[in-house]
DRENPA-3360 file (N, C-alpha, C; in nm, 2 decimals, always signed):
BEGIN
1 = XXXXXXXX = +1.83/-0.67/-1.01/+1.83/-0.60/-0.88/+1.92/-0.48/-0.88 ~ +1.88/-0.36/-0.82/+1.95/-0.25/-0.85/+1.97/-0.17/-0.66 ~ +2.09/-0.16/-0.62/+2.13/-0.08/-0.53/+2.06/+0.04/-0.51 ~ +2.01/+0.09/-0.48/+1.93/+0.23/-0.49/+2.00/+0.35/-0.42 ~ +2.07/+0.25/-0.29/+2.17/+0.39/-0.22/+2.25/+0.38/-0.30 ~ +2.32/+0.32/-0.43/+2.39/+0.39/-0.53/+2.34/+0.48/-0.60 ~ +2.34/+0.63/-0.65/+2.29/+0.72/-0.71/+2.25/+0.62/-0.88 ~ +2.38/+0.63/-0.89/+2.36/+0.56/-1.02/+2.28/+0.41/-1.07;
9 = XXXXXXXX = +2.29/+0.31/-0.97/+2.24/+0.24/-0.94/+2.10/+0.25/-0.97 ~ +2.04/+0.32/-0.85/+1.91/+0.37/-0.86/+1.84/+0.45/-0.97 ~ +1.92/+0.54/-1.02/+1.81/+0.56/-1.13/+1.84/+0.46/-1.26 ~ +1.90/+0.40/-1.26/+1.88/+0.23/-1.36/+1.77/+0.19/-1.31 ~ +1.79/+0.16/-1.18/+1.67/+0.10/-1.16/+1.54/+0.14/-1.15 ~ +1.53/+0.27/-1.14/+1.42/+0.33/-1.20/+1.36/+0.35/-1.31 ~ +1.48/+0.36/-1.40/+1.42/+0.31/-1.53/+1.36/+0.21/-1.58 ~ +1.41/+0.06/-1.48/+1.39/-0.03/-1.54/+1.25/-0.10/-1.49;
17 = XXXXXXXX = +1.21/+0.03/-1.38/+1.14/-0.03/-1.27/+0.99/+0.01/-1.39 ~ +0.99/+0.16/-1.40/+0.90/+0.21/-1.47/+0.83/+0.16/-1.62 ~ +0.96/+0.10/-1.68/+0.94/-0.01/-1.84/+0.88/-0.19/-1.76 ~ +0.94/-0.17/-1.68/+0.87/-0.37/-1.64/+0.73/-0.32/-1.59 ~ +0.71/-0.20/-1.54/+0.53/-0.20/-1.48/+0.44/-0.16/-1.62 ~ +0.52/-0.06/-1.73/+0.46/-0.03/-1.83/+0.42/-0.17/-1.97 ~ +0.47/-0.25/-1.98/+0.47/-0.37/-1.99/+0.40/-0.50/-1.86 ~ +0.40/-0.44/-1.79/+0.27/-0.55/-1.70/+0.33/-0.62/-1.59;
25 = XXXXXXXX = +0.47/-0.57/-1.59/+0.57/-0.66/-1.46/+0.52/-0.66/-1.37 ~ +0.62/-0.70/-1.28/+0.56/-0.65/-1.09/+0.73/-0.60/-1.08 ~ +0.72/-0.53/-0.95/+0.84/-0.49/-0.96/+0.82/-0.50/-0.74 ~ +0.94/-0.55/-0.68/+0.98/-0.53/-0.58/+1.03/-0.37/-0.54 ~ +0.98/-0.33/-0.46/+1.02/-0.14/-0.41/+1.00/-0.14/-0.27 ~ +1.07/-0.04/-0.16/+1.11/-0.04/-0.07/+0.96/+0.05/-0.01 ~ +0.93/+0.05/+0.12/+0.86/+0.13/+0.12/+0.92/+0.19/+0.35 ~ +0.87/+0.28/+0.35/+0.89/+0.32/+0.49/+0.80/+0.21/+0.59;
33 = XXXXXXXX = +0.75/+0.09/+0.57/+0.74/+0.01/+0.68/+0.82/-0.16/+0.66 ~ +0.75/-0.22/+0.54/+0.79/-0.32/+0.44/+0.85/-0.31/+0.32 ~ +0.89/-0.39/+0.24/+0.92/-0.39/+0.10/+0.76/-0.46/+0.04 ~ +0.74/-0.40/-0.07/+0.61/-0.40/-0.13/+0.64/-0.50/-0.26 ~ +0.56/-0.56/-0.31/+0.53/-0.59/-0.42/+0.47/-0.54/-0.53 ~ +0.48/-0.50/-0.63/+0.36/-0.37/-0.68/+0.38/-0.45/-0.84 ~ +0.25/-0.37/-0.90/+0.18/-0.34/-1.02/+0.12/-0.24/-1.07 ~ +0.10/-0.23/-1.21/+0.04/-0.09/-1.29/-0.14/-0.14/-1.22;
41 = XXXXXXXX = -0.16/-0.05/-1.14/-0.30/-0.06/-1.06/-0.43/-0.05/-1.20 ~ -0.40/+0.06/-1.31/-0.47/+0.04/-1.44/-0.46/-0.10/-1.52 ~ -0.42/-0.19/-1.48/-0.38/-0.31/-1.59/-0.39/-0.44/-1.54 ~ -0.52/-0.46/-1.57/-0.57/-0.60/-1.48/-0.55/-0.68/-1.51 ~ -0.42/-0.73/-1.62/-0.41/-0.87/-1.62/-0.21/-0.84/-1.49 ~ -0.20/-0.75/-1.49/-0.08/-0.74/-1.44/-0.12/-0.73/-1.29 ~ -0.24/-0.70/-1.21/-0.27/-0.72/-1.10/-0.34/-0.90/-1.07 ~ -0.38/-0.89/-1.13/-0.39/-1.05/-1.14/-0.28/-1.15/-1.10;
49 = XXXXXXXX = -0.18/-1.12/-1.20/-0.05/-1.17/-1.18/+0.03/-1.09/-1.04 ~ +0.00/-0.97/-0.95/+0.05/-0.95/-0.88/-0.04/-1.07/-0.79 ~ -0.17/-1.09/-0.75/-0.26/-1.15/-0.67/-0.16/-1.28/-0.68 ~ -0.17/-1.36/-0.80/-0.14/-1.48/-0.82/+0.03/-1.50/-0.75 ~ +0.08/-1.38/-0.78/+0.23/-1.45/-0.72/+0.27/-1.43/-0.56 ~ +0.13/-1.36/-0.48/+0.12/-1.37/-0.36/+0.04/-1.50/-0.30 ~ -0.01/-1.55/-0.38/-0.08/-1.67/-0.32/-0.22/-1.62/-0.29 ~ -0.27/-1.55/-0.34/-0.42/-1.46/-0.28/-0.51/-1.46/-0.39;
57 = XXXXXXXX = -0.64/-1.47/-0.33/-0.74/-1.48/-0.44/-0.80/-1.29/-0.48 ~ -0.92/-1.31/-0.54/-0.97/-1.19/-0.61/-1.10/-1.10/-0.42 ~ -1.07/-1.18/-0.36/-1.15/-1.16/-0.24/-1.06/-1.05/-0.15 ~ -0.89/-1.09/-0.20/-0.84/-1.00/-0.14/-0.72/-0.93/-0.20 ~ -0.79/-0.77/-0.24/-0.77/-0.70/-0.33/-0.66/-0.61/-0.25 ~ -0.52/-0.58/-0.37/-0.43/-0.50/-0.30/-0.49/-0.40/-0.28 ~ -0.39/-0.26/-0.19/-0.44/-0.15/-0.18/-0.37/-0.07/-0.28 ~ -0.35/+0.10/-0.26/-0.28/+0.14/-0.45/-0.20/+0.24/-0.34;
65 = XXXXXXXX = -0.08/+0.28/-0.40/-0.03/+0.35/-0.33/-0.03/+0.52/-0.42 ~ +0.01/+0.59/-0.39/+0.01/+0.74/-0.47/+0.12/+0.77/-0.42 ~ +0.19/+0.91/-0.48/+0.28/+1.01/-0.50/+0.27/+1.11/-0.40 ~ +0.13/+1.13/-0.38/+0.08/+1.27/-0.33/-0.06/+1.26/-0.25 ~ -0.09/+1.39/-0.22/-0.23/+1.34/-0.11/-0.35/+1.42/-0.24 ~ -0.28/+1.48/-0.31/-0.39/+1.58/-0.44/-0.46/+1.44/-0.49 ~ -0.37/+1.30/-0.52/-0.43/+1.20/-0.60/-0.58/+1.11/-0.50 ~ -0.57/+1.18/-0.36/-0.68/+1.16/-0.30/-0.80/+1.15/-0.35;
73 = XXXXXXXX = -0.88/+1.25/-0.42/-0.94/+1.26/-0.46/-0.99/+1.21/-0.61 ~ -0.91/+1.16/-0.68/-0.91/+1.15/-0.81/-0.91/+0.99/-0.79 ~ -0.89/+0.95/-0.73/-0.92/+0.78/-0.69/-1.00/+0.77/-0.61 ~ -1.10/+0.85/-0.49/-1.19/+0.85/-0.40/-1.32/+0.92/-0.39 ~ -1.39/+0.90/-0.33/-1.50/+1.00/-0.38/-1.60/+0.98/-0.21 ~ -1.61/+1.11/-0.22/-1.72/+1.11/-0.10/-1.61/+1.07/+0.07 ~ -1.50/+1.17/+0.02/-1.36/+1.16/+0.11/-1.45/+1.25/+0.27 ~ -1.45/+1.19/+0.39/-1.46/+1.25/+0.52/-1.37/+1.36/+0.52;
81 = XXXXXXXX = -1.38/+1.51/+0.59/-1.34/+1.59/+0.62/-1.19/+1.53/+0.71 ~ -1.27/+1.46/+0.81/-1.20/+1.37/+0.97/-1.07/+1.31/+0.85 ~ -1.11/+1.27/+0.74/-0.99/+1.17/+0.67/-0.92/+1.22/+0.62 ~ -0.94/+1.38/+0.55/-0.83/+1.48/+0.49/-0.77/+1.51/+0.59 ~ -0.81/+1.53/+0.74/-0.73/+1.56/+0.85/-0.61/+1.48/+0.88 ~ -0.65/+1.32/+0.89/-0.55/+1.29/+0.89/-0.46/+1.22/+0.81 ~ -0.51/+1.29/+0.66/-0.39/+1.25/+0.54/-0.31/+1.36/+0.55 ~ -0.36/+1.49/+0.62/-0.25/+1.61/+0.59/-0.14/+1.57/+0.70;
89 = XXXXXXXX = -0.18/+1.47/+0.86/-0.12/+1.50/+0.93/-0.01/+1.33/+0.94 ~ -0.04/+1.24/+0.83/-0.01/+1.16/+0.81/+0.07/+1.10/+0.66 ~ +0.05/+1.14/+0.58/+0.10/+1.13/+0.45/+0.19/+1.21/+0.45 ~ +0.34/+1.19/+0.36/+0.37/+1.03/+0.35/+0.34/+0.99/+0.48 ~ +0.34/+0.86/+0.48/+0.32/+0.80/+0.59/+0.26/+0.69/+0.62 ~ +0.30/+0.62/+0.72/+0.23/+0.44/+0.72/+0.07/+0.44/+0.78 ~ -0.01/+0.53/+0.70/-0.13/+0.51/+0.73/-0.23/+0.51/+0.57 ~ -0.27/+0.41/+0.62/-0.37/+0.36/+0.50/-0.53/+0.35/+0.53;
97 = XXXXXXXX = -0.53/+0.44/+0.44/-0.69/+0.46/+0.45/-0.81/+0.38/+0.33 ~ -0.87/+0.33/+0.35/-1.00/+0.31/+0.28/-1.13/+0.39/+0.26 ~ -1.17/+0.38/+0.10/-1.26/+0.50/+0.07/-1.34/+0.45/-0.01 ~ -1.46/+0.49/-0.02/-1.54/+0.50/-0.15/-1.42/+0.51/-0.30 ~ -1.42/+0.41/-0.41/-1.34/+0.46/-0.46/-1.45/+0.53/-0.60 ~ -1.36/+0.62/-0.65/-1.44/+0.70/-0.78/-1.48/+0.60/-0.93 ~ -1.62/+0.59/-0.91/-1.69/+0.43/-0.94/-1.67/+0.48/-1.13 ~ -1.62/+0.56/-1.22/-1.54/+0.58/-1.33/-1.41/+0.56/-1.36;
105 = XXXXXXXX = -1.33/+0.51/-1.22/-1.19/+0.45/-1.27/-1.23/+0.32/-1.34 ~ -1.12/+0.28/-1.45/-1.11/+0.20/-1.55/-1.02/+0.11/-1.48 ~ -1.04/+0.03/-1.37/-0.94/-0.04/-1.35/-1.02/-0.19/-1.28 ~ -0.95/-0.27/-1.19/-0.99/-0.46/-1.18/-0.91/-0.45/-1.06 ~ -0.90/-0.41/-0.95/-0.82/-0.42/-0.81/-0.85/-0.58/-0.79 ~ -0.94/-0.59/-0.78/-1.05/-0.73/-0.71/-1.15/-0.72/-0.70 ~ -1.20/-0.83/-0.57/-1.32/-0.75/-0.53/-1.32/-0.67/-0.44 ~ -1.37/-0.55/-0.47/-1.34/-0.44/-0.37/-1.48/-0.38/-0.32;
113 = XXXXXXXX = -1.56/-0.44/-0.38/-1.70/-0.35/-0.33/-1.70/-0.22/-0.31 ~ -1.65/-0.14/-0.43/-1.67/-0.01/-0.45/-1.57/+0.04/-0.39 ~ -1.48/-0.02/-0.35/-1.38/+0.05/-0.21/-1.24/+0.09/-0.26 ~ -1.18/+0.16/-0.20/-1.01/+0.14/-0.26/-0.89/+0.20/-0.12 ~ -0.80/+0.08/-0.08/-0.74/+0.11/+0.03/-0.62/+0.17/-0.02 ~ -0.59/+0.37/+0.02/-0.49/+0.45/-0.01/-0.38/+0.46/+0.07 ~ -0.25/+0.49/+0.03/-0.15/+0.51/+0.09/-0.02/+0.59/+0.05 ~ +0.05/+0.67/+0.10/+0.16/+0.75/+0.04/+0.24/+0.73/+0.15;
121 = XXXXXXXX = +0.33/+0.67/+0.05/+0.44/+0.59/+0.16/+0.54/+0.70/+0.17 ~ +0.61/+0.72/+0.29/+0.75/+0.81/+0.34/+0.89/+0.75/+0.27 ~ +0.90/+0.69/+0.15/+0.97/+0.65/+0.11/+1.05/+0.72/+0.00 ~ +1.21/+0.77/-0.02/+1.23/+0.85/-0.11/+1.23/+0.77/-0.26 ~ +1.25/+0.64/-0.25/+1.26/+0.59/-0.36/+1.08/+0.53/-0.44 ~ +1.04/+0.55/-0.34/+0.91/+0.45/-0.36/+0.82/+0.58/-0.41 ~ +0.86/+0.67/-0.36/+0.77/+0.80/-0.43/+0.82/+0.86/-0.57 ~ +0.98/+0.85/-0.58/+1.00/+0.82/-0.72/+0.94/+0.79/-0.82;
129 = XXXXXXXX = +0.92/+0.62/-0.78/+0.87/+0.58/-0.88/+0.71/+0.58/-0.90 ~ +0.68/+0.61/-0.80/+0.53/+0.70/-0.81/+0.53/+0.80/-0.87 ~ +0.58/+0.89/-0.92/+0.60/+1.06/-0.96/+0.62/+0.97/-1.11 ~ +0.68/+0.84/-1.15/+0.67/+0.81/-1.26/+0.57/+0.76/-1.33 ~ +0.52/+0.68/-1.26/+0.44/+0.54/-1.31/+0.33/+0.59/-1.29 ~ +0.27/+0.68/-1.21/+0.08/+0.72/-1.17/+0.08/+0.56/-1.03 ~ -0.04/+0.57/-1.05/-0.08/+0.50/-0.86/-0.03/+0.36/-0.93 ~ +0.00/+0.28/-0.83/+0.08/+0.13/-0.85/-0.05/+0.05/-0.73;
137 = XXXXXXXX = -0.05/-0.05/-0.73/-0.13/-0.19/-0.66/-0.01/-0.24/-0.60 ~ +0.00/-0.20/-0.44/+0.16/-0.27/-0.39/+0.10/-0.34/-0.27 ~ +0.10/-0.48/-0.20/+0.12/-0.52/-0.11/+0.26/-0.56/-0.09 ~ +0.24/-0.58/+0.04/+0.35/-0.62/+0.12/+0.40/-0.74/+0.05 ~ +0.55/-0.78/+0.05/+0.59/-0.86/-0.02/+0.65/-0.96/+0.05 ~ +0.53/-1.07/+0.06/+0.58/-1.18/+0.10/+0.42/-1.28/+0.06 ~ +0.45/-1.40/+0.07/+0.34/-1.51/+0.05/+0.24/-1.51/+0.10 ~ +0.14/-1.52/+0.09/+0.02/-1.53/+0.18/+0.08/-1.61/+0.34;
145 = XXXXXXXX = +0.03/-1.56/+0.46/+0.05/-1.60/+0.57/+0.20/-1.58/+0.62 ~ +0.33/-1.55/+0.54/+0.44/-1.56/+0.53/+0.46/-1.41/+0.57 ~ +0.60/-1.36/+0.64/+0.62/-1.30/+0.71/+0.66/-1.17/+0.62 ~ +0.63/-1.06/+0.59/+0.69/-0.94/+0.53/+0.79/-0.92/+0.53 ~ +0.84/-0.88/+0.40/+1.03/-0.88/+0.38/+1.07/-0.75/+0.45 ~ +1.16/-0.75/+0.51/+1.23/-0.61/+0.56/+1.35/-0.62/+0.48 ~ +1.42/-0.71/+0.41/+1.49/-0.69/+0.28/+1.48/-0.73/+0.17 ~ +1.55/-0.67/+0.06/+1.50/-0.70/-0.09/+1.51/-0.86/-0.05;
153 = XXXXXXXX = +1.64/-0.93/-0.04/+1.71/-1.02/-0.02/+1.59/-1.16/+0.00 ~ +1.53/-1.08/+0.10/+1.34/-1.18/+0.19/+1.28/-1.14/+0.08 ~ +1.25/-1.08/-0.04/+1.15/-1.08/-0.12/+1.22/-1.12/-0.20 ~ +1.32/-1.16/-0.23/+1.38/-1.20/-0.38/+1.37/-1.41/-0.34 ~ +1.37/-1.42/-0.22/+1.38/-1.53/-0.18/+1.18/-1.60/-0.21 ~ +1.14/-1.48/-0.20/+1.00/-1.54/-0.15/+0.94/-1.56/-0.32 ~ +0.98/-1.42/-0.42/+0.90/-1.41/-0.57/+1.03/-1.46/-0.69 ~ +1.15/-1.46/-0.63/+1.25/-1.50/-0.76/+1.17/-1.43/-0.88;
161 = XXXXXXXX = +1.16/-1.55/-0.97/+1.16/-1.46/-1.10/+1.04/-1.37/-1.17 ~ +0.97/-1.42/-1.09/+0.80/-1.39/-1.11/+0.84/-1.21/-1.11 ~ +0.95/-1.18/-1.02/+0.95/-1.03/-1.04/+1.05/-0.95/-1.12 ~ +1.03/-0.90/-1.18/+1.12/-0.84/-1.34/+1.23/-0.77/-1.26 ~ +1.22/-0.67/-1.13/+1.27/-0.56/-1.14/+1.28/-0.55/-0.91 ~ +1.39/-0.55/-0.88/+1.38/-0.58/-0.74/+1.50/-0.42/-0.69 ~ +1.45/-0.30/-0.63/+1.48/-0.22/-0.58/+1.51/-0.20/-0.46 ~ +1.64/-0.22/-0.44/+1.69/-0.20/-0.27/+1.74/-0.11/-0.25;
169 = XXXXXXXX = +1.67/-0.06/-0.12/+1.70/+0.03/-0.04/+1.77/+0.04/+0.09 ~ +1.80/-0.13/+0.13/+1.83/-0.13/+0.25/+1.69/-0.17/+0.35 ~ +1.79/-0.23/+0.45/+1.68/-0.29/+0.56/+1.56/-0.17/+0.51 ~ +1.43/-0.22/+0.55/+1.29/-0.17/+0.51/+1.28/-0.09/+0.67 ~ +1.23/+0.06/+0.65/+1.21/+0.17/+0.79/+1.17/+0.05/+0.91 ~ +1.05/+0.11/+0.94/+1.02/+0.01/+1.11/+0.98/-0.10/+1.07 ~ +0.97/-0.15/+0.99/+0.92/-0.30/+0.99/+0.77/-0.37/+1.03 ~ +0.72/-0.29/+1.08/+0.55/-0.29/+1.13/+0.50/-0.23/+1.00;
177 = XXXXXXXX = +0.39/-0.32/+0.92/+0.28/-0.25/+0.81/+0.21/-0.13/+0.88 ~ +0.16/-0.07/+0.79/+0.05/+0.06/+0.79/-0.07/+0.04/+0.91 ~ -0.07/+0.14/+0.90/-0.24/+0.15/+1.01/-0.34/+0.13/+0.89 ~ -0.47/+0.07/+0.95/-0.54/+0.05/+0.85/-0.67/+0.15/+0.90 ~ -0.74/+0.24/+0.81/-0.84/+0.28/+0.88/-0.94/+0.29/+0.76 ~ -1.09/+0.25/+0.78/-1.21/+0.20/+0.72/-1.27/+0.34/+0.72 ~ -1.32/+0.45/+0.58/-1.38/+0.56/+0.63/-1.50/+0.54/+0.52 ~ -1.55/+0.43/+0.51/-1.63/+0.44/+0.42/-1.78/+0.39/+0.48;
185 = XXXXXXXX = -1.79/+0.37/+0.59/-1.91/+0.34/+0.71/-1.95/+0.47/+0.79 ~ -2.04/+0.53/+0.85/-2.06/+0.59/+0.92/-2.01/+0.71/+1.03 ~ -1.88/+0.55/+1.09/-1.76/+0.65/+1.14/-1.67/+0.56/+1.09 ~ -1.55/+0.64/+1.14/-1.42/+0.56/+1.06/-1.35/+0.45/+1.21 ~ -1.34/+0.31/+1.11/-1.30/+0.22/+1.19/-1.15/+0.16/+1.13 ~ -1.09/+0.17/+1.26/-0.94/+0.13/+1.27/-0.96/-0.08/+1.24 ~ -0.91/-0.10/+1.10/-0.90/-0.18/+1.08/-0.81/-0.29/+1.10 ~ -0.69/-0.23/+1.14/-0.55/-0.30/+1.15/-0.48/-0.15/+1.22;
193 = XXXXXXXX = -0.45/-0.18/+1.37/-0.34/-0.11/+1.41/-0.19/-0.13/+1.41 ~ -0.12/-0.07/+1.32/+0.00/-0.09/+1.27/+0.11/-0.03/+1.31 ~ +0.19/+0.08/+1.23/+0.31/+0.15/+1.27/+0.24/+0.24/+1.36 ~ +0.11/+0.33/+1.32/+0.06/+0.44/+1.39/-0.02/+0.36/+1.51 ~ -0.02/+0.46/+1.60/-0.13/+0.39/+1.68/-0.22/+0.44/+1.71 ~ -0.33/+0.36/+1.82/-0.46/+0.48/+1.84/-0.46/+0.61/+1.87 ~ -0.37/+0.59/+1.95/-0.33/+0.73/+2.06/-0.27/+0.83/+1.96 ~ -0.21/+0.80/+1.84/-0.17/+0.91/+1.74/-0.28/+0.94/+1.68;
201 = XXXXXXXX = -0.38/+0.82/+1.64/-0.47/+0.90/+1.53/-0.59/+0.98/+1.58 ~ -0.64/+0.90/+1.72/-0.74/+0.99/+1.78/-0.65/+1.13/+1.84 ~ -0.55/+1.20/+1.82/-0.52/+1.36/+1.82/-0.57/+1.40/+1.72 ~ -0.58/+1.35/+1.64/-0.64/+1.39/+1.54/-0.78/+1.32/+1.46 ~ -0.83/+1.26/+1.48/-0.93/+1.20/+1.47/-0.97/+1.17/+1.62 ~ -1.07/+1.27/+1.69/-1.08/+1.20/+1.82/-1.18/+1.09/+1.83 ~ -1.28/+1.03/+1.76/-1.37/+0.95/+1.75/-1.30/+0.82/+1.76 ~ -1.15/+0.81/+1.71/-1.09/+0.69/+1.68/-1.04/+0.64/+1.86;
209 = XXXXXXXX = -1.04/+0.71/+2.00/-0.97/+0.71/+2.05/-1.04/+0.53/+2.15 ~ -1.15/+0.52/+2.10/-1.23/+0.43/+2.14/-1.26/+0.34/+2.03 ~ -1.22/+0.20/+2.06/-1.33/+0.13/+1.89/-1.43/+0.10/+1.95 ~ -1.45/+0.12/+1.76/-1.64/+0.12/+1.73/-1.67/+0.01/+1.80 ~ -1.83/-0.02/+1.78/-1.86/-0.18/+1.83/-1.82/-0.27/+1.72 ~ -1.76/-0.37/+1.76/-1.71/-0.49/+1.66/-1.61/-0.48/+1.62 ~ -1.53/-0.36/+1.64/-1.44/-0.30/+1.63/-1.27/-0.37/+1.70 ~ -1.19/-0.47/+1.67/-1.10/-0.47/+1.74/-1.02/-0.38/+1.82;
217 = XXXXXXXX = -1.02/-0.43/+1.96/-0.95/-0.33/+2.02/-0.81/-0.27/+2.01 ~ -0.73/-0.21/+2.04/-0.59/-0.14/+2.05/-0.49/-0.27/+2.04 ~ -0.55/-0.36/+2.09/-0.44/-0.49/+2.14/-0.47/-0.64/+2.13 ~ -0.55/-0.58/+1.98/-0.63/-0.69/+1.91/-0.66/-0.68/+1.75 ~ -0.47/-0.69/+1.67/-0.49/-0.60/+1.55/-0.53/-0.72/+1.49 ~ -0.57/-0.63/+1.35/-0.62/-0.75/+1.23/-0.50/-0.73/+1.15 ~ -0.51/-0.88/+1.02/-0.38/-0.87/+0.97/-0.46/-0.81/+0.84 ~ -0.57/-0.86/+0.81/-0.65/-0.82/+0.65/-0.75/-0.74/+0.68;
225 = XXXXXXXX = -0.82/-0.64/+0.57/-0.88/-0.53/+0.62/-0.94/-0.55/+0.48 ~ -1.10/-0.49/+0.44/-1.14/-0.50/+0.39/-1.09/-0.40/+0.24 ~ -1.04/-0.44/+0.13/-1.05/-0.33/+0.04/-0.89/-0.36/+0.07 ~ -0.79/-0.37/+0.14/-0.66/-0.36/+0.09/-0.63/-0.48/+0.17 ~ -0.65/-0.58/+0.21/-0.55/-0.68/+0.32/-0.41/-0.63/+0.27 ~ -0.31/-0.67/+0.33/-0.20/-0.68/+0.39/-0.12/-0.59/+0.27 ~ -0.18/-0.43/+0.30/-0.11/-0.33/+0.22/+0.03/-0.32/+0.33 ~ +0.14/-0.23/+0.27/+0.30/-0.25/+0.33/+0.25/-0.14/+0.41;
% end
C-alpha cells in the first residue's frame, strides 16, 4: 500500500502499480467518484482474475478507463457527434460512455457484444497511471452487490491479497459512480444516473433531457449497464 499524497510515496507506488498490471496483477487506484479495481484491459487472463475477485461472471464485463479523450477513438468506432460533445464537455470526468468498440482490438473484456464502456476519470493519480500503463479494465472496488469503497482501507478490506498493489489517495471525490450513457442504439440512453445528472447532460445533449421508452427515469437509476456494470 503506498500513500500517494506522499510525493515520494506515490511514485513508488506507481512504479509498483505499473510492474503488478505488466505481469497480470490488479492493482487498487483512486478515482474521482470510487476507488476502482483495475487490470491490463489487453490481457485476458488478468481480466478474468479482475472478474473473478469481484465475484462477477463473463456476462458482466468491466468498463476500460483511458488517459485522454484522443484514445476515444482508437478503442471505439462509429463514435456519435452528440457523444464527442459530451466527452469534450465532460472528460475527465464521472461520465461513462458506451460505444461500438473497434472490432480489431486484441483483447477478452467479457461479453460485451461488440460494445466497450469508456471513461477518463478526473483523478490526478489515476491518470498517471494511465499515461503509464495504456487503457486499464477498472470497476468499482467492492464485491458484487457490496457497497463501493470510498477508501483504500474498504477495498483492502473487501480484496486483501488478491490485489498486488493498493494506491491511496484519500477519501475517494463524491462518492456517487459515473453516469452511464448507451450511444450505441439509435439515440443515446442514460443507463445509470450517477454523479452527473440529466439536467447537466441534456445542456448538452438535449435528446437526453427526456428518457427514451424503457428508458429509466431521472429517479429510477440502474446499478448495471450494459457493456460496463458497475464502472467507478
Amino acid at each position: 500500500m503506498f500513500d500517494c499524497r506522499d510525493p515520494d510515496q506515490r511514485s513508488a507506488g506507481l512504479d509498483e502499480a505499473v510492474h503488478a498490471l505488466g505481469r497480470g496483477a490488479l492493482v487498487v487506484l483512486p478515482t474521482d467518484t470510487v476507488y476502482g479495481i483495475g487490470a491490463d484491459a489487453f490481457d485476458a487472463r488478468a481480466v478474468a482474475a479482475l472478474l473473478a475477485a469481484k465475484g462477477r461472471g463473463r456476462q458482466m464485463p468491466p468498463p476500460v478507463l483511458v488517459a485522454s479523450p484522443g484514445t476515444l477513438d482508437g478503442l471505439a468506432t462509429e463514435v456519435p457527434a452528440v457523444v464527442r460533445d459530451l466527452v469534450d464537455a465532460f472528460w475527465p470526468g464521472p461520465l461513462t460512455v458506451v460505444c461500438l468498440a473497434q472490432p480489431s482490438l486484441a483483447w477478452d473484456l467479457g461479453d460485451t457484444d461488440g460494445t466497450v464502456a469508456l471513461r477518463m476519470p478526473d483523478d490526478p493519480t489515476a491518470l498517471a497511471l494511465l499515461r503509464r500503463t495504456g487503457p486499464l479494465a477498472v470497476t468499482s472496488a467492492n464485491l458484487t452487490g457490496r457497497p463501493a469503497a470510498r477508501t483504500v482501507a474498504e477495498a483492502e478490506a473487501y480484496f486483501g491479497d488478491a490485489v498486488a498493489v493498493y494506491l491511496d489517495a484519500g477519501r475517494a471525490g463524491g462518492g456517487t459512480a459515473s453516469t452511464i450513457v448507451d450511444a450505441t442504439g439509435e439515440r443515446l440512453v442514460v443507463l445509470r444516473e450517477g454523479a452527473l445528472s440529466r439536467a447537466q447532460l441534456a445542456a448538452v445533449a438535449p435528446e437526453l433531457a427526456e428518457p427514451a421508452a424503457g428508458e429509466p427515469g431521472a429517479d429510477e437509476p440502474v446499478t448495471d449497464g450494459a457493456a460496463g456494470a458497475g464502472p467507478p
